[in-house]
C-alpha positions as CSV (number, residue, x, y, z in Angstrom):
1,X,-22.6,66.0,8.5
2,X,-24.2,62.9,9.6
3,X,-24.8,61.9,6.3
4,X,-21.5,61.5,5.1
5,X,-20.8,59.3,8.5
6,X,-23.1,56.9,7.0
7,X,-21.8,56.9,3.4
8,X,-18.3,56.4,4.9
9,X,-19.6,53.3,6.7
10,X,-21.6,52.2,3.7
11,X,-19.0,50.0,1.9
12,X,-18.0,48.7,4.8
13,X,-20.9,47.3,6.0
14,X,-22.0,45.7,2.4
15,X,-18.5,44.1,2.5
16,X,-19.2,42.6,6.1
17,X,-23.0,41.5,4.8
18,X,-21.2,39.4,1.7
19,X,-19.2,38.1,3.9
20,X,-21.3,36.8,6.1
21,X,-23.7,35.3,3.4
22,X,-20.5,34.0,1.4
23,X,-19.5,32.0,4.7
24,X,-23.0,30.5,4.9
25,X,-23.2,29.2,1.8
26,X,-19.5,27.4,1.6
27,X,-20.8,24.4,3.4
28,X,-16.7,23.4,3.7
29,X,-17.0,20.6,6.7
30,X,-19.4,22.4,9.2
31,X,-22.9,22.6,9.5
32,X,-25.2,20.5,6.9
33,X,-26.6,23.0,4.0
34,X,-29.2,22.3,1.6
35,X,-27.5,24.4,-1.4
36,X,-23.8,23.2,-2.6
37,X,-22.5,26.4,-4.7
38,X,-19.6,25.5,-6.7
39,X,-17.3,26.8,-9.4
40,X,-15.4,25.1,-11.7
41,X,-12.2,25.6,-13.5
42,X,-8.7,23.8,-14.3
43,X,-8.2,21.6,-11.5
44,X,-10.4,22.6,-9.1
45,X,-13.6,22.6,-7.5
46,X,-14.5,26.0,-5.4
47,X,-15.0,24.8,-2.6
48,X,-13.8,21.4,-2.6
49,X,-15.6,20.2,0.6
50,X,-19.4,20.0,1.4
51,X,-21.3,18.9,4.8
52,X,-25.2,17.9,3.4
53,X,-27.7,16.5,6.2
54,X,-28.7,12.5,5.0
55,X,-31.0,12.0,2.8
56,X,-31.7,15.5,2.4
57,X,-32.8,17.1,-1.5
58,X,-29.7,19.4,-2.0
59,X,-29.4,21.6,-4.9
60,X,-26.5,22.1,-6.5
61,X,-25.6,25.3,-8.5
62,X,-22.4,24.2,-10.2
63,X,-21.1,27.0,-12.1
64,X,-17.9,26.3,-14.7
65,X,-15.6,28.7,-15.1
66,X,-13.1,26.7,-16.9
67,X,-11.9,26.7,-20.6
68,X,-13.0,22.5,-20.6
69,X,-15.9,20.4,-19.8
70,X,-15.9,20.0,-16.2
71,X,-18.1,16.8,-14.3
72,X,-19.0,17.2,-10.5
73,X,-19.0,13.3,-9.7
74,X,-20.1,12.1,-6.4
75,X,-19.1,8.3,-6.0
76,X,-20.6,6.5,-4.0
77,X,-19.7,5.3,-0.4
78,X,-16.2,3.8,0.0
79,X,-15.0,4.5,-3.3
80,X,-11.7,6.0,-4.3
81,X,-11.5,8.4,-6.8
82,X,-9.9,6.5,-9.2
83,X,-12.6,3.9,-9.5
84,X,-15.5,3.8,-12.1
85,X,-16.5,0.4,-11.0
86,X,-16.1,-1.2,-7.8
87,X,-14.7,-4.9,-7.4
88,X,-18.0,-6.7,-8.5
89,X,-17.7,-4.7,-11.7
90,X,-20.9,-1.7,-10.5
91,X,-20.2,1.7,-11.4
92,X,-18.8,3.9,-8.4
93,X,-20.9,6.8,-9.4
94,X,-23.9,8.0,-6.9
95,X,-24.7,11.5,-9.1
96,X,-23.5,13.0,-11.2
97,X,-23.8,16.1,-13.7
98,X,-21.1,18.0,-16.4
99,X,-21.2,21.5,-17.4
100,X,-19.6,22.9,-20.3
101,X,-17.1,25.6,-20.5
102,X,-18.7,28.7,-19.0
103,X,-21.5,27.3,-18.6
104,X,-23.7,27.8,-15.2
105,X,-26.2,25.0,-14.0
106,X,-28.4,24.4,-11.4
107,X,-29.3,20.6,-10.2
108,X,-31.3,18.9,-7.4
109,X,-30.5,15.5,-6.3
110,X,-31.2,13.8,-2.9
111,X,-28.3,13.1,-0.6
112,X,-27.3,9.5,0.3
113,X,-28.9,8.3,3.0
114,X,-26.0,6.6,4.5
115,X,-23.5,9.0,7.3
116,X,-19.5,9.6,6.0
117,X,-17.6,10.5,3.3
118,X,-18.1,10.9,-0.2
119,X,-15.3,11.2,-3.0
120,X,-16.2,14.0,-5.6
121,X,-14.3,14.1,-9.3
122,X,-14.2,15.1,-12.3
123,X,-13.6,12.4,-14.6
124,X,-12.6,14.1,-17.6
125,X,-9.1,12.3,-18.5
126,X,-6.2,13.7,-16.3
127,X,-8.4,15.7,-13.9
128,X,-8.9,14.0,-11.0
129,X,-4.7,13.0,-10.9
130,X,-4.3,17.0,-11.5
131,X,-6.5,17.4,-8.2
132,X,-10.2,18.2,-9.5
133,X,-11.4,16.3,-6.3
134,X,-13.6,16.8,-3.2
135,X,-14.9,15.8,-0.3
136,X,-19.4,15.3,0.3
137,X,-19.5,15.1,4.2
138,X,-23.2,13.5,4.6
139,X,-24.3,13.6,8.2
């Protein structure tokens, strides 16, 4: 009989494992991660809000589930996310990468090294007004 006690418990404790290692790998405003795992689809990004440490090399797994091209934008510091270029005419964008309709990727970059907070878009026409933004908390 003990047996069956543990196959009872067994989906339970898988689901409470994924759960766990979902919630570690969100990187949504807490603790600074080293891995940004993101999907992509219409409007959104999957998480839309990062914490990276400065300065770091993050990887970036962006993964679009969409039916469109998607870009994961990061603009640079102080920018809004309806600027390309800034007022002396220099282009807004820090890093960026696109991935194509169902199509997963897999980046590195290195983090600014300047603290605060970074505007993400997608700068496909219409996206960004539709809500396709985020937030890249460097700390």
């Amino acid at each position: 009989m003990p047996t069956k006690k543990c196959f009872t418990l067994l989906p339970f404790i898988l689901v409470l494992i994924g759960s766990l290692l979902l919630t570690a790998c969100g990187g949504g405003g807490g603790e600074p991660i080293t891995t940004i795992d993101v999907d992509m689809t219409e409007h959104t990004f999957t998480p839309n809000e990062f914490t990276v440490p400065s300065g770091a090399e993050i990887t970036i797994n962006l993964n679009n589930i969409g039916k469109q091209p998607h870009e994961f934008k990061i603009l640079v510091l102080g920018a809004k996310a309806d600027e390309s270029v800034d007022k002396n005419g220099n282009s807004t964008r820090y890093w960026s990468n696109v991935a194509m309709a169902g199509e997963y990727k897999s980046f590195s970059f290195t983090a600014p090294s300047e603290p605060g907070r970074y505007v993400i878009v997608c700068s496909a026409p219409g996206h960004a007004q539709a809500g396709m933004v985020g937030t890249l908390w460097v700390k």
